[in-house]
C-alpha positions in Angstrom: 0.0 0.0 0.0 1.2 3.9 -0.9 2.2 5.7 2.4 -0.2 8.6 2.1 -3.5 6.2 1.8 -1.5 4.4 4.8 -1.3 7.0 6.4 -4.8 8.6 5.7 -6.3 5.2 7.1 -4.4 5.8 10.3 -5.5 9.1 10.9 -9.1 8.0 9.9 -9.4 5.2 12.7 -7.4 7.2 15.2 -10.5 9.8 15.1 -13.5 7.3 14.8 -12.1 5.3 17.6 -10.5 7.7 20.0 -12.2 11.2 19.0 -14.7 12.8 21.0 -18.7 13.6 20.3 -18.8 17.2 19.0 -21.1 19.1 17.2 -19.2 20.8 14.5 -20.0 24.3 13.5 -22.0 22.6 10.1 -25.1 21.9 13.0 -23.6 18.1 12.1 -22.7 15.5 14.7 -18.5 14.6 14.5 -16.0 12.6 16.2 -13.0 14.6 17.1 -9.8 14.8 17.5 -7.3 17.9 18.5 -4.6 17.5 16.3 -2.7 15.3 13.8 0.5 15.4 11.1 0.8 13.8 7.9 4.2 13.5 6.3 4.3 13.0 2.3 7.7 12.8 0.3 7.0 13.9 -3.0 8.9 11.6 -4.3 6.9 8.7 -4.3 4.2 10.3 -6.7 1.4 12.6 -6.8 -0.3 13.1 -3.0 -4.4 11.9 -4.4 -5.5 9.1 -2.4 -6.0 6.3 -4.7 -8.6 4.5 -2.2 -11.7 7.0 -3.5 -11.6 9.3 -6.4 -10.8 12.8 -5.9 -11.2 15.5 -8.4 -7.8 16.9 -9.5 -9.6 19.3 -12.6 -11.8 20.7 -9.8 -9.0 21.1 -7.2 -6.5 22.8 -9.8 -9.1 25.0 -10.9 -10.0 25.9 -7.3 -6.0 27.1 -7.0 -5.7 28.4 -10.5 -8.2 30.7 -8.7 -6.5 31.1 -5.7 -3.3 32.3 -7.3 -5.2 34.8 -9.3 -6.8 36.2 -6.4 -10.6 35.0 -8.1 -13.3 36.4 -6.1 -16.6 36.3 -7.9 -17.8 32.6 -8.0 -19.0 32.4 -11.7 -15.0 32.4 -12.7 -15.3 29.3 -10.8 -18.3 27.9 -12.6 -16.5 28.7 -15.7 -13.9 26.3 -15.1 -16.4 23.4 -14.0 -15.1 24.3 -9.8 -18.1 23.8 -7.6 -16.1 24.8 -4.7 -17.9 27.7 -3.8 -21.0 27.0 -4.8 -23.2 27.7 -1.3 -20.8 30.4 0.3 -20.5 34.5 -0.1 -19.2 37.4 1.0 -22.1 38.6 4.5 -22.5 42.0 3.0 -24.2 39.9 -0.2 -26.8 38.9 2.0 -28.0 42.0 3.6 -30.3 42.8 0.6 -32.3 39.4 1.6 -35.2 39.3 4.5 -35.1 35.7 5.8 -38.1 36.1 7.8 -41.7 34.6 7.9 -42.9 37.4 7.0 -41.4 38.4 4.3 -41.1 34.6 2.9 -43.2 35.5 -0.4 -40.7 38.8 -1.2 -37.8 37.2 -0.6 -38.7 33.7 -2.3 -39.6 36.3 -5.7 -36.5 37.8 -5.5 -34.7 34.8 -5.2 -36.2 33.0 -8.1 -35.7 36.8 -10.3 -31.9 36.6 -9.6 -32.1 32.4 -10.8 -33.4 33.1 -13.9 -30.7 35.7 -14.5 -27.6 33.4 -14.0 -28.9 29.8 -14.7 -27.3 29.7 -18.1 -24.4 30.5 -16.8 -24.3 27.1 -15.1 -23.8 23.4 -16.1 -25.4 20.6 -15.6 -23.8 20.3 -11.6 -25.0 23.6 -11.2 -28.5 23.8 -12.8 -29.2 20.6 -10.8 -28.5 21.9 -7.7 -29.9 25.3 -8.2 -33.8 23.0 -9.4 -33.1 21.7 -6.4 -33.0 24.7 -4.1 -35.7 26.4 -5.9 -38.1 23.0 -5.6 -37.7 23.8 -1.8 -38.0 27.4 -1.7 -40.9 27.6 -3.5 -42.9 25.0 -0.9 -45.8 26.8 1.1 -45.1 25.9 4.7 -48.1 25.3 6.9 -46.0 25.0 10.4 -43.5 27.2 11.7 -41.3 24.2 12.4 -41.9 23.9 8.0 -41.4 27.7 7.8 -37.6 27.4 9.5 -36.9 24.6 6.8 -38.2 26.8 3.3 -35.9 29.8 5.2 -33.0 27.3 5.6 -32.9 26.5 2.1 -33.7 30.2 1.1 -30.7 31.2 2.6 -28.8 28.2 0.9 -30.4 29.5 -2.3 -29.2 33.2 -1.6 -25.3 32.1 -0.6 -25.2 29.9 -4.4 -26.5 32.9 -6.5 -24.7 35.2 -4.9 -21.3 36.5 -6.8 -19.2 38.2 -4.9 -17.2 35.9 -2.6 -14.9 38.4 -0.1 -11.4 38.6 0.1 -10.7 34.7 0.2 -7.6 33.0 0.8 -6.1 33.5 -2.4 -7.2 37.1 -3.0 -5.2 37.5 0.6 -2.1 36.1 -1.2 -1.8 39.0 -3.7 -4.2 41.5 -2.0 -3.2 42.1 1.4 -5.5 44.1 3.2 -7.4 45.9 0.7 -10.5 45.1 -0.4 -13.2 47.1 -2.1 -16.7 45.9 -0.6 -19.6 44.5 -2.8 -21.5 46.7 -5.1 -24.4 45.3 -7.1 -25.0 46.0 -10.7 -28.5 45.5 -11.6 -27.7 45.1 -15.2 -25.1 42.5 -14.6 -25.7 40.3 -12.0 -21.9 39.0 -12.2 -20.3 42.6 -11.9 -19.0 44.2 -9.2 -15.9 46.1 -8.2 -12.8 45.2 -6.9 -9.6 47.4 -6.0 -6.6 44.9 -6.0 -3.6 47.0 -4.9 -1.2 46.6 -2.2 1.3 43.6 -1.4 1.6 40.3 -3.2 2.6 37.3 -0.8 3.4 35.1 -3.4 5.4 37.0 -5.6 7.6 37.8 -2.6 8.6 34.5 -1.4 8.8 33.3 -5.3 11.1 36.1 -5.3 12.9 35.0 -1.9 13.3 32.1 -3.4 14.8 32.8 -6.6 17.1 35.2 -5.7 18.4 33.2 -2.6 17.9 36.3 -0.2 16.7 34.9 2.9 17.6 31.1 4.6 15.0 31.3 7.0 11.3 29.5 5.6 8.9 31.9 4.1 5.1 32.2 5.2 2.1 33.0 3.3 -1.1 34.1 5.7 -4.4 34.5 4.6 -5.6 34.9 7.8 -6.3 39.0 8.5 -8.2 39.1 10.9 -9.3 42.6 9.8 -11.3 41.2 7.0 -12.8 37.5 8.3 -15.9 39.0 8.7 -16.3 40.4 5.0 -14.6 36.5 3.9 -17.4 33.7 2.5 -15.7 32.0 5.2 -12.9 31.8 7.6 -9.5 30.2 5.7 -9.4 26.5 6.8 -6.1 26.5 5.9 -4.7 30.2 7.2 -1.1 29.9 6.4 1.5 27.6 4.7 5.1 28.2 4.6 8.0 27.6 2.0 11.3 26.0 3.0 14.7 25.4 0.6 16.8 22.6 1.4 19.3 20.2 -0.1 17.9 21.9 -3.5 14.4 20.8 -3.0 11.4 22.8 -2.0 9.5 21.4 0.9 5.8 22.9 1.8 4.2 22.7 4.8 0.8 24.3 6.0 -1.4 24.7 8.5 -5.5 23.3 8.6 -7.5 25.1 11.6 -10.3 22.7 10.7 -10.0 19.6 9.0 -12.7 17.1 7.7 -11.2 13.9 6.8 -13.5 12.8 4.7 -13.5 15.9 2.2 -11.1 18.3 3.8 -8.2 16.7 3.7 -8.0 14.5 0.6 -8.7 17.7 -1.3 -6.2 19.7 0.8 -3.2 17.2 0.3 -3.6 17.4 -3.6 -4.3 21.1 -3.4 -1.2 21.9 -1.8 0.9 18.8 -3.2 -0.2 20.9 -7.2 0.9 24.1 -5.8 4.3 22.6 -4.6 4.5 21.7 -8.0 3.9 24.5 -9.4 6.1 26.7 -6.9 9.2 24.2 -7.6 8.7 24.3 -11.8 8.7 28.1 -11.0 12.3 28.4 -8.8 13.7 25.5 -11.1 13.7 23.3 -8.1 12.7 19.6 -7.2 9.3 19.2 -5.1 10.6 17.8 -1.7 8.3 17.2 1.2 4.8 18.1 1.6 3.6 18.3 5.5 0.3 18.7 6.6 -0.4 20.1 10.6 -4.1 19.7 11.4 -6.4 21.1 14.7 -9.8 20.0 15.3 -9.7 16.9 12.9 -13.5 15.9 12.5 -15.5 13.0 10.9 -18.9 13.8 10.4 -21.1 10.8 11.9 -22.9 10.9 8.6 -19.6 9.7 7.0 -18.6 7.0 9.7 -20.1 3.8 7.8 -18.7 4.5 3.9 -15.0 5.3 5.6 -15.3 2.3 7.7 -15.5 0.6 4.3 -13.0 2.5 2.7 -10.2 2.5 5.4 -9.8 -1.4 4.5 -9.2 -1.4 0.8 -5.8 -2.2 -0.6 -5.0 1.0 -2.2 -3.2 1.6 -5.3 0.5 3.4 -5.8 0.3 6.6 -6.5 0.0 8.7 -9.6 2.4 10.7 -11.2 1.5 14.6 -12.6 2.2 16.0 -15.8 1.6 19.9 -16.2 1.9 20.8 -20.5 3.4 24.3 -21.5 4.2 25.7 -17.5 5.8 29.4 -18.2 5.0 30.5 -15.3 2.5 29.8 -12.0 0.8 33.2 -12.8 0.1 32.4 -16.6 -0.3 28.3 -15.4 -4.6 27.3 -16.4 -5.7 24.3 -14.8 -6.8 22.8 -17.6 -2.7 21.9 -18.4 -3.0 19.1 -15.4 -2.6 15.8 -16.4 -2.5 12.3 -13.7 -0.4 9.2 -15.3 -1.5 5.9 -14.4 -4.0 7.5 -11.5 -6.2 4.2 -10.5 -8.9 4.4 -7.8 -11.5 2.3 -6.5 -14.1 3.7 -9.0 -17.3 3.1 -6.8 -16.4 5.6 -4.2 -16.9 8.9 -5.1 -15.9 12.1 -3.7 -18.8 12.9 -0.9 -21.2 15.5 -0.8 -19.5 18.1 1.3 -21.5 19.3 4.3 
């Protein structure tokens, strides 16, 4: 078996035999654990665990977004990345009532601002935006019905709206200024941004390159100054560069870590941008470390990663990356896996 699924399996029953009942801040029951490590040597292939499938064209159009500093979520949808999909900046949601009194307004306004973007989705997206509308438009005859249609309302008002904050890869070329949302009623996917100020990642590129400090370089996206204008708080709030022995080693940090969803997605996410960084300084990709807090799995999970934690994985893939010039001119589209087997039964889970 390849040492990251080995090691993912570990991890997996350490937390559904010695974590803790929690209720996690999705309203879902978890098991818990305060804190792990993983260790993965680039070396031995491509860190995508091979024991469930895990979308690599989603994840590298998720950091192809990242290292642009993408805020507005139909970019996203452009590329096929349903990352985003039900979360937005709070000031997009201060034009919405969620209220039983206001159910019918809000409901009309909701279903208005559909129709405007739905053919701007595909297929993932128009399905789960007839889904939310089938819900929202149900007449509630309790109130116990009438906190369920708002629920969903509110889930139907965080996938239309745009605008998605200064999120953790606008903080690593933006740092602390941001232009709040501004609606334009005759395009639903405009609004405007100011992006000035210092770039993190073209520093420590530059760091790198030029050799000019020994000491390991830090990229934060966690300013506190703007959480509260963010879709949501940075899971993964800093990760940090370190040359040695001529390779590049990346480590980073998860505050909150779903092993399920989170952290398959995280390891590849991070394991492509080591990739990318390394092409970029002309270096090998060394080490990839992972350091997780509050490592969860969601009771609704337990059973299918009971099953999966058993399997005799697969080794691991190798990456190709076609025509790389540069990580800022790099489109996700260029990512290729070699010989990247998986069990194909086991999809990549709803996440919560």
């Amino acid at each position: 078996m390849n040492n990251l699924d080995r090691q993912y399996y570990e991890l997996a029953r350490k937390v559904l035999d010695e974590g803790v009942t929690k209720v996690a801040t999705s309203g879902q029951e978890a098991y818990s654990i305060p804190s792990a490590m993983i260790y993965i040597d680039m070396e031995e292939g491509f860190p995508l665990l091979t024991s469930k499938f895990i979308p690599i064209s989603m994840i590298a159009a998720d950091l192809e977004g990242a290292i642009k500093g993408i805020i507005t979520k139909k970019w996203y949808w452009d590329k096929g990345c349903h990352s985003w999909d039900f979360y937005c900046s709070p000031k997009a949601l201060q034009k919405y009532k969620f209220d039983a009194s206001n159910l019918k307004l809000t409901a009309a306004s909701l279903v208005l601002k559909a129709e405007s973007v739905k053919d701007s989705l595909d297929l993932i997206g128009k399905q789960a935006l007839d889904s939310l509308l089938a819900e929202v438009m149900k007449v509630p005859a309790t109130e116990e019905e009438v906190s369920v249609v708002v629920g969903y309302m509110q889930r139907l008002a965080k996938f239309l709206e745009q605008d998605l904050g200064p999120i953790r890869g606008y903080k690593w070329s933006v740092w602390n200024v941001y232009t709040p949302y501004e609606d334009n009623p005759k395009d639903p996917f405009d609004f405007k941004v100011t992006k000035t100020n210092f770039h993190q990642l073209k520093y420590v590129i530059n760091q790198i390159k030029t050799r000019t400090s020994n000491y390991p370089l830090t990229v934060c996206s966690w300013d506190i100054s703007d959480i509260s204008k963010m879709a949501r708080p940075p899971h993964q709030p800093v990760w940090s560069l370190h040359l040695c022995d001529n390779k590049l080693h990346l480590s980073w940090h998860q505050s909150f870590t779903d092993v399920v969803n989170d952290l398959p997605y995280s390891m590849a996410f991070y394991g492509l941008l080591l990739e990318l960084l390394s092409r970029e300084c002309e270096l090998e990709a060394g080490s990839l470390t992972g350091f997780f807090t509050d490592v969860c799995v969601y009771k609704v999970h337990e059973d299918e990663l009971r099953e999966q934690i058993v399997l005799d994985a697969f080794p691991l893939p190798s990456i190709k990356i076609e025509s790389f010039d540069s990580i800022f001119s790099w489109e996700s589209n260029t990512v290729e896996l070699i010989d990247y087997r998986y069990f194909p039964n086991r999809p990549f889970s709803e996440i919560i």
